[in-house]
N, C-alpha and C positions, 0 to 999 in steps of 0.2 A: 595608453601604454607607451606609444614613441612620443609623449611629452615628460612620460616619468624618465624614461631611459636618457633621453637627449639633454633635460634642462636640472639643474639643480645642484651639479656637478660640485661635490669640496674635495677637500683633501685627504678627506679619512676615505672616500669611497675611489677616489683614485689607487688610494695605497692599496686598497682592498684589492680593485681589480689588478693592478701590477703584482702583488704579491699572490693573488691564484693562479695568476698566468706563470710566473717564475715555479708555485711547486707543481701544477700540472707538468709544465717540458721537463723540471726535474722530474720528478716521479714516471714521467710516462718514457724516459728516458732507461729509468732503472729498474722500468717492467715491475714497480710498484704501485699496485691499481689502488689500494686504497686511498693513497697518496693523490691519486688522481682524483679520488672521489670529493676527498677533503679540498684542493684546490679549488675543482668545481664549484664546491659552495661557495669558499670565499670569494673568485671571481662573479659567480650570480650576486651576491650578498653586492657590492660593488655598481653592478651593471643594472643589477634591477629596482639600487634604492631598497630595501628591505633589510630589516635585522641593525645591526649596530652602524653597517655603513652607511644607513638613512638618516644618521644623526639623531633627531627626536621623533622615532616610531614615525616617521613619515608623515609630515604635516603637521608638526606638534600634537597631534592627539592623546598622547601621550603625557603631555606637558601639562606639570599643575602646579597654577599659582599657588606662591605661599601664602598662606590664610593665617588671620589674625587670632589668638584666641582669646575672645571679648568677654568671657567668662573670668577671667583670671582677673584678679586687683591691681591698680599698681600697685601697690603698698603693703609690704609685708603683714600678715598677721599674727598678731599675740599666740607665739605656743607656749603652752601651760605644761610643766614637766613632773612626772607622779616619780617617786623615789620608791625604787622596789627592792625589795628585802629580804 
């Protein structure tokens, strides 16, 4: 856990925790709890690596090569067209 919180640090989870931190003091300033509640997450979102500020679900797990699909032809095939009436 203090090698998730410590190491791996970008810039989306920086923002993340600077911007929980800014509406928490807001909110907790203007005796608006939920406002606090919502900062909260995004500050943890931020600090703990989880959710959209871990970039790809934390560890790539998440992350799927594109796959080729070998089924398909290169090369166009013949369509036949019925005339309906």
């Amino acid at each position: 856990m203090k090698a998730r919180i410590l190491q791996g640090w970008t810039i989306t989870r920086a923002l993340y925790t600077i911007l929980g931190t800014v509406v928490i003091i807001q909110s907790a300033t203007q005796a608006e709890w939920m406002g606090v509640f919502l900062g909260s997450y995004l500050a943890a979102m931020g600090i703990f690596a989880f959710g959209c500020a871990a970039g790809n679900c934390f560890g790539g797990n998440c992350a799927t090569p594109p796959t080729r699909n070998n089924h398909a032809s290169t090369t166009p095939e013949n369509v036949v067209f019925e005339e309906v009436k």
